[in-house]
N, C-alpha and C positions, 0 to 999 in steps of 0.2 A: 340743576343741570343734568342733563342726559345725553348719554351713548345712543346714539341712534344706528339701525344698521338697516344697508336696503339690500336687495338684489340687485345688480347691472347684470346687463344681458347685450353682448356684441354678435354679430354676427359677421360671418364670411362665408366664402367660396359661394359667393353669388346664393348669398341668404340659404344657404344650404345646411351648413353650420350652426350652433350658437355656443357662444364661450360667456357661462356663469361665475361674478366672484359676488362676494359682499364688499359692499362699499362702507365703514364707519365714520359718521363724523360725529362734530359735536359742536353747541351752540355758543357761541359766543356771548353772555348778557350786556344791555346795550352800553351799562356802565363803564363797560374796558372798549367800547369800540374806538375809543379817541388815542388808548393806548396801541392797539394792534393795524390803526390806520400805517404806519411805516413802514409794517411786512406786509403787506397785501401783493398779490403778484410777486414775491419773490420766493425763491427755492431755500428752505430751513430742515438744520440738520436736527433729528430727533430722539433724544434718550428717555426710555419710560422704565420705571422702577413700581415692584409693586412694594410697600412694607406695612406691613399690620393692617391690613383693611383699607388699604389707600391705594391709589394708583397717582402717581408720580409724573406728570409729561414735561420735559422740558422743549422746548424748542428755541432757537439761535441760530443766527445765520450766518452760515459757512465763513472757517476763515479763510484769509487772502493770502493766495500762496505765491510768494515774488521769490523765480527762479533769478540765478541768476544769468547771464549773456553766455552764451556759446561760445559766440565769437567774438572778444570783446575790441572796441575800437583801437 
């Protein structure tokens, strides 16, 4: 598996501009892809750790925050 990293390049003020960041991703192998089919399109919160030569990512999708009524009936 590999860290991949590109350039992105935006531009603005009527292409006058360009705003550079790098963009990191990484590959999925096809084996977990039946696993990771249920987070697709959705927003996950992410914690990475590095320890002894390892990098750590977890991801998990946000929890559900139930306020409750303002103004209650």
């Amino acid at each position: 598996m590999k860290i991949r990293c590109r350039k992105s390049k935006k531009r603005y003020l009527g292409q006058k501009n360009v705003y550079e960041y790098d963009a990191f991703s990484i590959g999925i192998p096809a084996k977990y892809h039946k696993d990771v089919d249920s987070f697709l399109g959705k927003d996950l919160d992410m914690n990475l750790k590095i320890e002894k030569n390892q990098i750590i990512i977890v991801l998990k999708p946000p929890r559900k925050r139930f306020c409750k009524q303002k103004n209650p009936r």
